[in-house]
Every structure is written in C-alpha cells, then in structure tokens.
ZAKOL-9264 format. One record per residue (C-alpha): residue in one letter; x, y, z. Coordinates in steps of 0.5 Angstrom, whole numbers, plus 2048, in hexadecimal, padded with zeros to 3 digits. Layout:
AXYZ/...
//
This chain:
X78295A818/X78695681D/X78494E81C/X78394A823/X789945826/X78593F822/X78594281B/X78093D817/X77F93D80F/X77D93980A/X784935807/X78793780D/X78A934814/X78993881A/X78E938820/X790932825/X79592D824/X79292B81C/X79592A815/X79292B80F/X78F92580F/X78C926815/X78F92181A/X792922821/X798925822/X79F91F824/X7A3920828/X7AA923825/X7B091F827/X7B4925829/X7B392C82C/X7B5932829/X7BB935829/X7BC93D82A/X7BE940824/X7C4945823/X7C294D821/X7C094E81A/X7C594E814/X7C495280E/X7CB95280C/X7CC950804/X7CF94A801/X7D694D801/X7D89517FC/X7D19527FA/X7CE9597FC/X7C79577FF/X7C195C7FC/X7BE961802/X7B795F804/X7B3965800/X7AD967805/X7A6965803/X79F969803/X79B96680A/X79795F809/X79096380C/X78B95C80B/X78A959813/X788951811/X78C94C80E/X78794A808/X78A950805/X78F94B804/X78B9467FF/X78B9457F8/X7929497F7/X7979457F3/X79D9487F7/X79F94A7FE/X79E9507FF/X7A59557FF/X7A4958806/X7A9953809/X7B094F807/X7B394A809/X7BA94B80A/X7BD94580D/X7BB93D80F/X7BE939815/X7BB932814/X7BB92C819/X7B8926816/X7B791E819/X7B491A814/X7B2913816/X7B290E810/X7AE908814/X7A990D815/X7A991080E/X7A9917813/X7AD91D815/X7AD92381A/X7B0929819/X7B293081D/X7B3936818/X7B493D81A/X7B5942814/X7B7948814/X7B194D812/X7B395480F/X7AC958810/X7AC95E80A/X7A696180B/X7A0962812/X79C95C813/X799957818/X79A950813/X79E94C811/X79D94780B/X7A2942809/X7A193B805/X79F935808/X79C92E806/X79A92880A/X79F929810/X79C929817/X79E92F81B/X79F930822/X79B936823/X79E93982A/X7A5938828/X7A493D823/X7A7945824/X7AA949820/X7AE94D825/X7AB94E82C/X7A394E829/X79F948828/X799947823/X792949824/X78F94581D/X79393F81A/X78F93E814/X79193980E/X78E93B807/X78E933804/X78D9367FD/X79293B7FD/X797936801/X79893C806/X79993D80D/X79694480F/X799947816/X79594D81A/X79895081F/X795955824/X79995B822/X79C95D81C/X7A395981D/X7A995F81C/X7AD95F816/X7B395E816/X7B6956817/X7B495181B/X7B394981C/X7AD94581B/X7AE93D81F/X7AA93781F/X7AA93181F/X7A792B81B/X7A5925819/X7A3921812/X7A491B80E/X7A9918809/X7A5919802/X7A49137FE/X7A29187F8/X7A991C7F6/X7A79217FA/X7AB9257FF/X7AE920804/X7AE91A800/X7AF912803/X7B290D7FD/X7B49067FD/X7BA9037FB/X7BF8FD7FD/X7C48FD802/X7C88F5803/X7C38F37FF/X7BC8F4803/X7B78FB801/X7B9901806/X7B6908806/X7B990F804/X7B7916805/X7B791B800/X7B59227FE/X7B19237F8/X7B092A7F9/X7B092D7F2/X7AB9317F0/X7A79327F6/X7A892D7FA/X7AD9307FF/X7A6932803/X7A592B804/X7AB92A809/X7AB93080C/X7A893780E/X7AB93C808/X7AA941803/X7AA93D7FD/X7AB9407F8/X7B19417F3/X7B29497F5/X7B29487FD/X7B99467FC/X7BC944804/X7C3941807/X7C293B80B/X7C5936810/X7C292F810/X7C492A816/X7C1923815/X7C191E81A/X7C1917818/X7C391081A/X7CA90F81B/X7CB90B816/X7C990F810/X7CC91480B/X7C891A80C/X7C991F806/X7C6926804/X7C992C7FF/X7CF92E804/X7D492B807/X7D392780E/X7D692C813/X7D7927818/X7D392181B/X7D191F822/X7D0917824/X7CC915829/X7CB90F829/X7C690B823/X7C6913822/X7C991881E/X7C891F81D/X7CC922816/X7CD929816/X7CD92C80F/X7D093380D/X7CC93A80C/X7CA93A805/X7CA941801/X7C59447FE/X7C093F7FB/X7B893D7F9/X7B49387FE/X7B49337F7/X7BB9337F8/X7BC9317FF/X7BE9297FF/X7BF922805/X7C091C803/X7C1916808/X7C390F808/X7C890A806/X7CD90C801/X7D490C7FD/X7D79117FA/X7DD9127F5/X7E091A7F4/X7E491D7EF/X7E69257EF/X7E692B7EA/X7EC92E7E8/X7E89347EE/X7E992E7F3/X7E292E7F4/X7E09277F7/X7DB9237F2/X7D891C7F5/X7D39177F2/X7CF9147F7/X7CC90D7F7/X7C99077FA/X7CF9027FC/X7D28FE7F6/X7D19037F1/X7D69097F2/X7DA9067ED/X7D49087E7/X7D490F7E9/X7DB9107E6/X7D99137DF/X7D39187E2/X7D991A7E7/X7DE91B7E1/X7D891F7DE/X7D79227E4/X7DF9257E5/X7DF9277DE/X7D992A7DE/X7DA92F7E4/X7E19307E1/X7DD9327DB/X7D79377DE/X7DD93A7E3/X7DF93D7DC/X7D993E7D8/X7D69427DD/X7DC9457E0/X7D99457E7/X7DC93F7EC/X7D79397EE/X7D493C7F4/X7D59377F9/X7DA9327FC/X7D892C7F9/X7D492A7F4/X7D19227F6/X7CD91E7F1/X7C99177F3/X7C59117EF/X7BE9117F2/X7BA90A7F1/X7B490A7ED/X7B59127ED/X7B19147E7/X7B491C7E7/X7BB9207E7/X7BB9257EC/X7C092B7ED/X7C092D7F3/X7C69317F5/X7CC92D7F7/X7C89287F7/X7C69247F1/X7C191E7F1/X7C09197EB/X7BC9137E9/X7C190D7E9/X7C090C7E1/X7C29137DF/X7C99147E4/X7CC90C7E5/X7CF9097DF/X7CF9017E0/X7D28FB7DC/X7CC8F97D8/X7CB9017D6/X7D19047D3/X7CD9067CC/X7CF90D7C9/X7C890E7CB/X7C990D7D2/X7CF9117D3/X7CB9177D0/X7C59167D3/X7CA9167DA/X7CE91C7D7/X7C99217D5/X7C591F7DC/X7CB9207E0/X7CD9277DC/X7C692A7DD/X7C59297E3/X7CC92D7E5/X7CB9327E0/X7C49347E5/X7CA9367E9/X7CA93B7E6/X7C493C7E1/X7BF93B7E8/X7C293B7EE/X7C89417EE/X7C39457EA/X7BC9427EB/X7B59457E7/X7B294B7EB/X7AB9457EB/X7AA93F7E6/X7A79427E0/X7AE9447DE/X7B093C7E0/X7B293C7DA/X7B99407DC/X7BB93A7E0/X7B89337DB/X7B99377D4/X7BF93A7D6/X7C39337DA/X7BF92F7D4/X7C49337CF/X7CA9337D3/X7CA92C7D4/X7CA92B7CD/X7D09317CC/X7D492C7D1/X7D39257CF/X7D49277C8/X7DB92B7CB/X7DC9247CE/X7DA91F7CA/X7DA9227C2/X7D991C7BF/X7D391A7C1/X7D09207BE/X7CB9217C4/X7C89277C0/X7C59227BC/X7C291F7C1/X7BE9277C3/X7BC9277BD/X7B89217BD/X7B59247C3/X7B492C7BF/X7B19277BA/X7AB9257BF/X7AB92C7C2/X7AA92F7BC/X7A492B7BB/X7A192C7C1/X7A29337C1/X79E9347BB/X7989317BD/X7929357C1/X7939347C8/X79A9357C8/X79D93B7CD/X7A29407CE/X7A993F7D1/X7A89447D6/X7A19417D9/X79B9447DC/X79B9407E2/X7939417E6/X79493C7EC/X79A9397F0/X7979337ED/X7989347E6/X7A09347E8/X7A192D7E7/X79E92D7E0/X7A39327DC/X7A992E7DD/X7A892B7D6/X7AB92B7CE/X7AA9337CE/X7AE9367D4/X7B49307D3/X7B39307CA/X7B19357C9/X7B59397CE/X7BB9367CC/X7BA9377C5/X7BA93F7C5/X7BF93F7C9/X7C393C7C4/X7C09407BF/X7C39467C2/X7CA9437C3/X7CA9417BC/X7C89487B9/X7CD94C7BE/X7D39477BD/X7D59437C4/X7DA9487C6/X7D594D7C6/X7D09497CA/X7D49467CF/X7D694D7D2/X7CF9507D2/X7CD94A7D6/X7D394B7DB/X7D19517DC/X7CA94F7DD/X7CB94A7E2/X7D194F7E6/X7CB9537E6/X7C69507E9/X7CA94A7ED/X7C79497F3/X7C194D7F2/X7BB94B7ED/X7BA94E7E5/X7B494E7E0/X7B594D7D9/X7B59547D8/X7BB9567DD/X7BE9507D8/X7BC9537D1/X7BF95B7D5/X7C69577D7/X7C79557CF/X7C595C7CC/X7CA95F7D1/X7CF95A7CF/X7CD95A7C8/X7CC9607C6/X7C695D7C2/X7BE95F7C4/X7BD9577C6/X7B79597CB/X7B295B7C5/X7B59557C1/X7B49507C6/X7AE9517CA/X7AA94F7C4/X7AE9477C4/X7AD9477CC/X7A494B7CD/X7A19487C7/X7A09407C5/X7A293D7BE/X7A893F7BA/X7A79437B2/X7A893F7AC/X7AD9427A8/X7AA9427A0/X7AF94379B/X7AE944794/X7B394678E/X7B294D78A/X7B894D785/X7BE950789/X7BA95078F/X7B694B795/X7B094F797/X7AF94D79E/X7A994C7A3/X7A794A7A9/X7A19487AE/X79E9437B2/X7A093C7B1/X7999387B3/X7999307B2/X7929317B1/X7929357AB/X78E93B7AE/X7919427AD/X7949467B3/X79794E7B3/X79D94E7B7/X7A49507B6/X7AA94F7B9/X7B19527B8/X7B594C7B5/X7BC94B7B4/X7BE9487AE/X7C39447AC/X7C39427A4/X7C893E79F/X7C993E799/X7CC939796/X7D493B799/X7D294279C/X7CF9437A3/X7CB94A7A5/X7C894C7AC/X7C39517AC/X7BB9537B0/X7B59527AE/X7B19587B1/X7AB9597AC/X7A69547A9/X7A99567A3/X7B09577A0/X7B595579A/X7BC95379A/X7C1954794/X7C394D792/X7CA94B794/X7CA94778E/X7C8949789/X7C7942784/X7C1940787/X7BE93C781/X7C5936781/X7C3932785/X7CA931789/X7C793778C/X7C3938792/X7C193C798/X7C093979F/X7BC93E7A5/X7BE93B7AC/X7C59387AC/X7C69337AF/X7BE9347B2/X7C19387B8/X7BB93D7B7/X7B493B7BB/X7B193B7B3/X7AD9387AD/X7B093A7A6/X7AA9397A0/X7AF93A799/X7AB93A793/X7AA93578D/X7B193878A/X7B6938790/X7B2931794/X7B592E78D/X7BD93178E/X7BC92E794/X7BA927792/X7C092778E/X7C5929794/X7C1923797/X7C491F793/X7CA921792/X7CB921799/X7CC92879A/X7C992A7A1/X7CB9287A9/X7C89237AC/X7C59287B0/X7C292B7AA/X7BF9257A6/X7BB9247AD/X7B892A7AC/X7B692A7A5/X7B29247A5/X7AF9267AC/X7AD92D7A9/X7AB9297A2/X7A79247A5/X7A49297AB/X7A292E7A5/X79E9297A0/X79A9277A8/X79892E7A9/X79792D7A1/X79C9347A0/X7A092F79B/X79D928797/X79E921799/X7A1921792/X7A6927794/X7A792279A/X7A891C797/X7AD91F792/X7B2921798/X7B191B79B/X7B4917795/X7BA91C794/X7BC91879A/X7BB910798/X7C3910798/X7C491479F/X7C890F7A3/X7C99157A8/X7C69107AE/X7C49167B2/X7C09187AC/X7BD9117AA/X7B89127B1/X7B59177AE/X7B49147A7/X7B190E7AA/X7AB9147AF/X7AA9167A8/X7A99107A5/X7A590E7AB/X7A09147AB/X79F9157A4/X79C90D7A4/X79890E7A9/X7959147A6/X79391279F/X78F90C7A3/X78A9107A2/X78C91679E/X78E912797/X78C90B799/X78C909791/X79490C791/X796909797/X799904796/X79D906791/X79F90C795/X7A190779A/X7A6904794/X7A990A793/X7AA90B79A/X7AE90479A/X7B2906794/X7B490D798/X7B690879F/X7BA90279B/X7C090579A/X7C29067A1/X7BF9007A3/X7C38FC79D/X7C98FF7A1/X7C78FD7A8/X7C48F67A7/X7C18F27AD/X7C88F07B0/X7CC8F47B5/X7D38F67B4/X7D98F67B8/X7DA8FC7BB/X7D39007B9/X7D19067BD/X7CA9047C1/X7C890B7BB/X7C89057B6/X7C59007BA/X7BF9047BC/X7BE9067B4/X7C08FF7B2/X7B88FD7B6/X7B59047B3/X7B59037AB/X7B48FB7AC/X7AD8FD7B0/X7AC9027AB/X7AD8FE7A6/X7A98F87A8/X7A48FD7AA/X7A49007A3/X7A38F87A0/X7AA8F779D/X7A98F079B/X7B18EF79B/X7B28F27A2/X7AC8EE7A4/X7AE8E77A1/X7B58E87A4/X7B18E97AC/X7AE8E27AA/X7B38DF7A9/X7B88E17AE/X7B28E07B4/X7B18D97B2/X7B88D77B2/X7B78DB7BA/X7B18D77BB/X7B58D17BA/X7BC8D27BE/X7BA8D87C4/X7C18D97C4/X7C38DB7BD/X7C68E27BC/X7C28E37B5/X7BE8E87B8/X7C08EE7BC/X7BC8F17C2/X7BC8F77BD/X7BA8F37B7/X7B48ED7BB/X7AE8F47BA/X7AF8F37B3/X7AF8EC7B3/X7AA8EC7B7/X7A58F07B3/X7A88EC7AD/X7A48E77AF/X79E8EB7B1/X79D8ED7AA/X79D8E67A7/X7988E47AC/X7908E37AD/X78A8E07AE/X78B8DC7A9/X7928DA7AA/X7938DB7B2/X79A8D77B2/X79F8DD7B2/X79A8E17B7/X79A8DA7BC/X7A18D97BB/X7A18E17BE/X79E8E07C4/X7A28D87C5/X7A88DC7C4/X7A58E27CA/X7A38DB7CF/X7AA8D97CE/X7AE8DF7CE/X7B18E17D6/X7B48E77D4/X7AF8ED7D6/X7B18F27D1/X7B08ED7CB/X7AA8EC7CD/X7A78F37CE/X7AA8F47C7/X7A68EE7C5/X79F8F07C8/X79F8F67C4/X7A08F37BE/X79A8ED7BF/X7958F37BE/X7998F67B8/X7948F37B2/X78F8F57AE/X78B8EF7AF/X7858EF7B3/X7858E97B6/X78C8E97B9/X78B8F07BB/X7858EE7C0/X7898E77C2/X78F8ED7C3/X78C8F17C7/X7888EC7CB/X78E8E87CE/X78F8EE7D3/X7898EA7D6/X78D8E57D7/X7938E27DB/X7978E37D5/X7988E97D7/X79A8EC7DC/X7958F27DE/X79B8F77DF/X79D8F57D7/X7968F57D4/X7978FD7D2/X79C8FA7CD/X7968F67CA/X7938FC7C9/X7989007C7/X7998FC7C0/X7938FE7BC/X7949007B5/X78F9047B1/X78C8FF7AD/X78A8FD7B4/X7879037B7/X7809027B7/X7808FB7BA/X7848FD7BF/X7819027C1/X77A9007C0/X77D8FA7C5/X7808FF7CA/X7789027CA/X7758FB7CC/X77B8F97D1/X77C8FF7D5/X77A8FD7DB/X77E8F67DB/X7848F97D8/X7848FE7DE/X7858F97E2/X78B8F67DF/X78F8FD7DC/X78F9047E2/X78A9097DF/X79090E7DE/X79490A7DA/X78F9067D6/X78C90D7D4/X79390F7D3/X7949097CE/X78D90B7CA/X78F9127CA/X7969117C7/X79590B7C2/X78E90A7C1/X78A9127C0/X7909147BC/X78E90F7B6/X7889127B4/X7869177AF/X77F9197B0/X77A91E7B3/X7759197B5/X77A9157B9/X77D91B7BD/X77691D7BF/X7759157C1/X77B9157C5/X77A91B7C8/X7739197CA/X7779127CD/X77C9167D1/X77791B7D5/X7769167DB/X77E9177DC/X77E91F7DE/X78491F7E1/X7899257DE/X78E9217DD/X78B91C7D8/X7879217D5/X78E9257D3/X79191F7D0/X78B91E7CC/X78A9247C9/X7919247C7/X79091E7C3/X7899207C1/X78C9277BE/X7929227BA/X78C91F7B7/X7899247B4/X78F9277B1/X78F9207AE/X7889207AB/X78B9277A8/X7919247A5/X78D91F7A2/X78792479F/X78E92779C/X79192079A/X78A91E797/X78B926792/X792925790/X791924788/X798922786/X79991D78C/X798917788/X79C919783/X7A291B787/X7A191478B/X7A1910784/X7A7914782/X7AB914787/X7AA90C789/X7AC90A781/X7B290E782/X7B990A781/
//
C-alpha cells in the first residue's frame, strides 16, 4: 500500500514544515549548497568493504519501521558534509546536511535517526527525487522517507536542512556557561555519545554505520571554533566567521565532535610529530600543563602498544566548566575542568592521578573505540573495559610509584561485590530499546571489563597479550568488532583456544568462588557460582588460575568443576608454609580456603609475606565470605587481627571498612557481644594509629592524610575513650582561638564527633558548642563536614533537634541532606519514623531525587528485618519512577543479605570464645 502525501500515525509528524515537537518550521539562515558526486573512497590505506546485495524490503507502509531496535541495513551512509551556524544568544542552530547514502537492496524508504530537529520538509532530496511521506516515529527517535518509486541502488546524496536548539540537558548540541573577562559567557558543545548525535543532525546513529565527514562551522568572528579535524581554511565576513574543517575517516556519529567559544591553548607534540593542545577558558592554559605532558606520553605509548599509528592529525583536549562526564571523541577530547586542570590549590597525589587515568583513558579510546569501534553497544565493553585497563597500563608505566593498580582494586573490590548480588548483568548486555543505552555504562562494563582483561594478560604474559591485541586492533581499524572477533584474533595469535575460555567471563553474570581444600600431598579444587546471598547457582567457567605457594609460582586452568593439583610443596603442616590462589588478585574470582590453609594464611599475614595487592584481597575475600556465611565471623575476626600490626597504609583503609561493617552487623546479630567486639576491633586499629597520631608531618603524602581521619573516625565511632578525650581536648583549645593549627582539616571529624560522644540531653554543652562552632565557621567545607556530625548521636532527643534545624535559617536548604546523611544506626528508628511524619515539609526543603537518594544510600541500609523492608516498600510505592525504584532494590537486596549474615552470626557456637580469646591476647 502506497501511503498518501500526509502520512498520519500515533507518535508521528506528518509532512509541512514541522519538528518533532511539532512546531513551525524557522526560517534557515542559509541555503543549501550543491554538493560534489559521491565518494566511497576509503581512509587511505584501508581497503573499504564492497556492499553485499541484500533480499527486497517487500512492506509498503512506514509502520513497518516501528518498535525495531535498529535501523534497517537496506541503506549506508557513506559520508557527511555538514554546515552549522549556532547562535548562542538564542540557545539555536540551523544546519545544511547532505549525506552520501549507498542503497544496498530495492526500496522505496529511507530511515535515519532524528530527535527534536525541525526539518524543512521541501529542501529534502535524495538525488533528483523528492519524498512523498516524512514520517517521525517519536518512540523510535526515526525519521521514515518514503519515495515514490524504488530509489536505484547504487550511491546517491540525501540533503536538507534544519534547524534545532542548543540543549540545556548534555544532549546533542549542548550550550554551557563560563567566564570570559570576569562576566558569564555561552559555549556550544557537542555530547553525542551514545545516541545523541540524532539530536543535532539527521544520521544513522549507530555505531556500525560508520561514515567520513566534512563539517564547516559559521560563528561569530571572534570565536574559537574546533571539531575533531584540523581547520582547513577560514573566511571573515565581518561579525562573522566561517571555519572549515578537514574530511575525517572512517567514524561512528557518537564520535563527531564542535565545540565554539573563547579559548587558549598550550600544545606540545609526540615523538610522531603529531600536534596535541589542551584548550581552556582564558587565564587558565597554564593548569593544563600536566593532563598535556600525560597526553604527549600517552600517545607515544599507545602508538607503540598498538603498533598502529593515532589515526589523525591532531589530538585536542579542552576543560569543560561544570562538565560532569569525559567524552572521547575522535581527535577531539572533552573533560570536565576538575578531572583535566590541575590548579595551586589542587596538586595532592590524588589530584594528578585522577588527572592521569582521565587523560589516558580517553586517549587509549582512540584506539579502544574510535579506530575500532564495537559492532553495537552490547559489546561497550570493548571500548570502557578496554581503555579502563589501558589507562591503568599506562599511568603505572608513568608514574610506578604510585602504584595506581591499588587504586583498581578498590574499584574490582566493589565490583566483585555488585556482581554477586541478584540483578546484576553480563558484560556483553542485552540491550531491548535505544533507551536502555545510557543505563549500561556502569562498574560491570568499566570494572569488570577491565578486570578480565587483566586477567588474560597476566595468565599469557604481557608480551604475548600486547601482540594479540595489536593484531586485533590492525585487524579491524576503521572498522567495527565484536568481543568474539577479539577472542578469534587471541586464538589465532596464541595458539590457545580462548574463545570457549572466555565467553563464559563476558555472556554470564557473576564470577566463581574457588574452594580449596588440602589432602596430603594434593589440594582438591572446586568451583561454582559465588553468590552474596548464600543461594547456590550451577554455573562454570573456564578460570585461569594463578597459585603461590609459599616461594614457588604455577599458572594453570580450572575447566572442570572438580580437580586435584599435586602440591608444589609438600610441607603443608609448618606453618611457614602457605598456598595462595589469584596473585596479586589479577583473576576476577573468589578463593574460600579450609580451616588448615586459612590458618597458613593468618601466619603469612603476620609475617607480612604477601604484596599489598594480596593482603586487600585476603581480607575482602575474608570479610565477603563470613556475609554470605561461607566462612564465620569468628574466621573473620581471625584474619583481621593477624593484621593489628599492618603499617602498609594502602591496607589499613581496608581494615578499618572491616572494622566498620562488622560493628554495625553485630548491632543486631550479638548485641550482648558487641561491645567487646568493638574492643577488639580497636585492639586491631591501634597499632597503626599510635604510629600516625593526630599531627600531620612534613612531607606526608595526601595517602597519609586521608588514612590519618579514617582510623581516628573509626576509632571515635568504635568508643575508644582515649582517641575520644584526646578530640575533646584539642576542639576546646579550637573553640578558643580559631586560628589555632591543633586540629587539621583532616582531623576536625574525629574531634567533632569526639564531642558528639560525650553529649546529651542531659549534658548538651558539647552538642551546643557544636552548632556555635558551625554559626561561627566561614568556611563552607568545614561546615558540611560539621552537619553531618550534628546528627551522629545515639540520643533521641538531639537526633530530632538535628534534624529539625533543616527547618530553619540555620541551614541553608541546599545543605539540609548533610543533615540527614549523619544518621547512625542507634538512630534509625527515630529518624526514620521522623522522615514518615515530615515528608511533605521535608520535600520542600531537599529535592524529591536527592532526598530519596540520602534515604536510600545512608538510611534503608541500617536495618535488618523483614518487617521494616515490607514497611519501606509500602512507604516508597507512591515514587513509581524506574529509576528510584532501581536504587531501592538494590539496597533493599543488601538488607536482606544482612539479615542472612545476622541468622548465620547468631548460629556461630564458637564466636564468643574466639572473641574472648582473641581480645586477652598479649
């Protein structure tokens, strides 16, 4: 069926001149220019695949076209020549595209994607024809051509022109703010990833439609008009300037990139000669300098690796204000200001390395992503995974002293956790609707990602890794891979059947957890399926296994559920000998060792035989294992105290998120033992905080002076009188001179809540000292800290006061969540019966998100019972939003692993014991 000149259906615009949103066409500010012949030639160099001839598109109707994930395949893109003239008073723009379209198979329609532009419905052709329908499919973020006639196959140009508006979201073409000569000016960026090029022009936005383009941009002469190729040439008119930019390659629409506004720059160039510039707003070029000497190494580095050449002419990078993301877009690169400019006030270890992976992660998606790209966003992970574990590769090239592979593991620590948790998702994930796209990007396809990289690398030796990876990306530049084409590439390079081996790691949630067990000259093996819940799954993997024991290394796989392994040494009673599975945790799995090894082990801790890598993961393993109960607390508790003398300050954070956890379970699982639990955690952290104390030193690390406030928290939390009267003493001597330096901004928490302990209703003076010290404090950041402390107290009463002030001109309403965020679990109840009969006057105060986020996060995890997670439920059904409602199970989910851990805590015979024995040791 032929569909009539005004095609109507629900969710779709017909034809005249209007939008998506429906309104009248605007008049363009220019007129179409008439474009050259098509072009299919490929990047030079690179071999460009023949269109294959497809079956006939039968269907007559436009509808055929909705509720399809993808566009169909009867037509390509083959190249973009793109006009733009953003006007930044008005927050619009208006465009000219003419896109070369290579039509595989017989068909009467085109469909390309487009969301909230208005198109000029009679500047539309594709070569002499014009369209009969211009249908939008609002849903589907599609824009359906129908022709008269089956267009001929072969390659034509599609044009027409367009207007659209500056976003204000981070989508698409986007208008931001920042400062020029000391008053507020606009820019215009791009944010296109993932799926947000279809906001700024017609195009098939997909990964795999990947097309040249030519861009021009016509601004006002007196900006700086950038995009991912050099400027070919420039012409001034005037007030106005039009830039034109080089033809790109071979690329993906999420990667085409403008940016307009005012900016300097300083530049440096690779040992290639390739020029790299960091771009800023005016006056701060200069704190760009490190992200850029990063930048030029990093380039250097990856043009090595990956034995392929960066792929363009230049690589810019530029400081976006208030920019929350990092995009990679080809040649170039946009970042946040705080994650690329280093300024005085900023230059802590931290800082540079946060600058450092930033900076290498989104050049190594130069390569990991742009050159070869992932066939569709199921397979993301190939370009986060991937330029997560490169950036990492590099920066620990750079910089070894930092140890920046620590630093991953805290993040693999967390990520282990979420991925043993139901809900959780496979790397390679099922996406059902364009929608979903923006969701995926999250610790599974970064972490996880990462981490099985680094898995194989370790198991093949880096050598052997590097050069399958350079293969693979040789292979497939300019083109677009799936994670199978990655695991074909490493077999053929390898020799080793790694496909079969690694589909399992990247199509299946979770991870194994390895049992190990000792028979006389033997280990027996075992694996399954680590759950946090407890609850038994069958699932197997192929795990590469790496194994110490005691001086003596061996590598092998794990294929079966079941194995036995001859002992590499075969003493396995002295206790100087030990076994250790996963070295230096560089495999994405769980080791649970019986009651004879986990004692080896305790001994090895104490002598300090392990890395720090290894010492993290024992005691995550430890600590993980005794909340799903596959090991006691009282194994846990063990472990934990081999490390009292652990003055590895890497390790000590660590200890002390033990020491926090166990107190807060045994709240409820052993309340009549908590309390001497919470001295014998104190035994454990005083050792390393005798060596730190409350002074700073000169010449500390930030490393010292972050850990320095965690164990003097920790310790005030667990009750340590002595920590406690110490943060007295030293806040009254602050109360009475405020420029005194006996408390550091790291150490005024620990004094702060050190007051908080000896308060009451009964005694108030340290609590109204407190909220005299916060009326008086100018400092913004020292008064958040403060709020957060106000309602960290186990008294009723103050509690309530606490909370109460958000209801006042105290405080200020965008700081009331600090307020809440302070709650202990002594003061669950009352603050959450408060938060019941205040809803709608707190709602006033703190936005919906954010205050369901501060409940959600702080609040709902402090409980432990059926009865209160069928109450919040009940509470939280008015807030149907899926978003809210995500949150909310997850942490729903981490309750009842906590009621499971406190059923299992509760059954433990030996618990109090161990606890006594343990804590009147010498």
């Amino acid at each position: 069926m032929v569909a009539a000149s005004l095609h109507t259906s629900p969710n779709a615009c017909g034809n005249g001149n209007f939008g998506l949103d429906g309104t009248k066409n605007k008049r363009l500010l220019f007129p179409s220019k008439k474009q050259k012949g098509p072009n299919l030639e490929g990047t030079p160099g690179v071999p460009m695949a023949v269109p294959m001839p497809m079956p006939a598109i039968t269907a007559d109707s436009p509808d055929q076209f909705r509720g399809k994930l993808r566009l169909p395949r009867f037509a390509m893109p083959t190249h973009y020549k793109l006009h733009f003239h953003p006007d930044l008073v008005s927050s619009t723009f208006s465009s000219v595209v003419s896109i070369n379209v290579f039509i595989l198979a017989p068909t009467r329609f085109l469909v390309l994607n487009v969301v909230e532009l208005t198109i000029d419905h009679a500047s539309i052709h594709f070569k002499s024809l014009e369209p009969t329908d211009v249908v939008f499919f609002k849903d589907d973020q599609i824009m359906v051509l129908g022709f008269l006639k089956e267009l001929p196959l072969g390659e034509g140009v599609l044009s027409m022109h367009f207007n659209g508006t500056l976003s204000d979201e981070m989508k698409g073409f986007h208008r931001g703010k920042y400062h020029y000569k000391g008053e507020m000016a606009y820019m215009a960026f791009t944010v296109f990833e993932p799926v947000h090029a279809r906001r700024c022009f017609p195009c098939w936005d997909e990964p795999n439609f990947k097309a040249k383009s030519k861009l021009t941009l016509e601004v006002q002469s007196d900006l700086v008009a950038l995009s991912n190729m050099p400027v070919l040439g420039e012409m001034v008119d005037g007030s106005i300037k039009v830039v034109h930019f080089e033809e790109s390659p071979l690329m993906s629409t999420y990667l085409v990139a403008m940016v307009v506004g005012i900016f300097e720059f300083i530049e440096g160039v690779t040992s290639e000669g390739t020029i790299v510039r960091v771009y800023t707003e005016v006056g701060k070029s200069k704190q760009g300098q490190f992200a850029l000497d990063v930048a030029v190494k990093s380039l250097d580095l990856y043009d090595d690796y990956f034995e392929t050449p960066y792929a363009l002419p230049k690589l810019d990078m530029i400081g976006i204000p208030d920019f929350p993301v990092a995009l990679e877009n080809f040649g170039l690169v946009t970042i946040g200001e705080g994650g690329l400019l280093l300024d005085e006030t900023s230059t802590t270890s931290t800082k540079l390395q946060q600058i450092a992976v930033n900076v290498a992660h989104e050049l190594a998606h130069q390569w990991c992503g742009n050159l070869v790209t992932m066939e569709w966003w199921n397979d993301i992970w190939l370009s986060e995974g991937f330029a997560t574990w490169m950036s990492h590769e590099a920066v620990d090239s750079f910089f070894p002293q930092w140890n920046i592979w620590l630093k991953f593991l805290v993040g693999r620590v967390e990520t282990l956790r979420l991925d043993s948790v139901t809900g959780s998702h496979p790397i390679e994930v099922e996406i059902h609707h364009t929608n979903e796209i923006n969701g995926i990007f999250d610790e599974i396809i970064y972490v996880k990602g990462a981490s099985i990289i680094r898995m194989l690398q370790s198991f093949l030796g880096a050598k052997r890794f590097q050069k399958a990876l350079a293969s693979y990306v040789k292979k497939y530049a300019y083109s677009n891979a799936k994670t199978e084409d990655l695991w074909t590439v490493i077999e053929e390079e390898t020799g080793e059947p790694f496909k079969d081996l690694m589909t399992p790691w990247t199509k299946e949630p979770g991870y194994p957890v390895i049992n190990v067990k000792h028979e006389g000259e033997h280990i027996q093996l075992e694996q399954a399926k680590f759950e946090l819940d407890g609850s038994s799954r069958s699932s197997l993997w192929d795990v590469p296994i790496t194994l110490r024991c005691t001086s003596s290394t061996e590598k092998f796989i794990l294929k079966h559920k079941h194995d036995k392994l001859d002992l590499c040494c075969k003493r396995q009673k002295d206790r100087n000998i030990w076994i250790k599975l996963n070295i230096n945790e560089t495999g994405f799995y769980r080791v649970k060792y019986d009651k004879e090894i986990t004692t080896a082990l305790s001994y090895a801790l104490e002598a300090s035989e392990f890395s720090s890598m290894e010492k993290i993961g024992i005691l995550d393993n430890a600590l993980v294992l005794s909340m799903s109960y596959e090991h006691t607390l009282a194994s846990l508790l063990h472990i934990v105290y081999a490390c009292r003398e652990e003055t590895d300050y890497n390790v000590v954070p660590h200890i002390c998120d033990i020491t926090r956890s166990v107190s807060q379970i045994t709240f409820d699982a052993a309340p009549n033992l908590a309390g001497d639990i919470r001295q014998l955690l104190i035994k454990i952290l005083l050792s390393p905080t005798l060596k730190l104390g409350w002074d700073p030193k000169d010449g500390e690390g930030d490393l010292v002076v972050g850990l320095r406030e965690t164990i003097l928290v920790a310790l005030v939390k667990l009750g340590h009188d002595k920590t406690i009267n110490e943060g007295v003493k030293r806040f009254h001597i602050l109360k009475h001179d405020n420029n005194s330096s006996i408390l550091s901004p790291h150490t005024r928490k620990a004094a702060y809540l050190s007051m908080r302990k000896k308060s009451s209703s009964l005694d108030r003076s340290g609590y109204d000292d407190l909220r005299q010290l916060y009326k008086d404090l100018g400092d913004e950041e020292e008064k958040l800290r403060m709020l957060g402390v106000l309602s960290s107290c186990s008294d009723m009463e103050i509690v309530l006061e606490s909370l109460n002030l958000i209801f006042t001109n105290e405080v200020p309403n965008q700081h009331a969540i600090d307020v809440l965020n302070g709650i202990t679990i002594e003061a669950r109840e009352i603050a959450w019966i408060w938060l019941k009969g205040n809803w709608d006057r707190i709602l006033k105060v703190v936005p919906k998100k954010d205050l369901w986020s501060s409940i959600v996060d702080n609040i709902v995890p402090l409980f432990n019972s059926n009865d209160k997670v069928e109450e919040i439920i009940k509470f939280f059904t008015k807030y149907p939003e899926p978003s809210l409602q995500g949150l909310l199970q997850n942490k729903l989910r981490m309750v009842h692993i906590n009621m499971k851990w406190t059923k299992g805590i509760q059954s433990e015979p030996m618990l109090e014991q161990t606890v006594h024995e343990v804590l009147h040791k010498p």
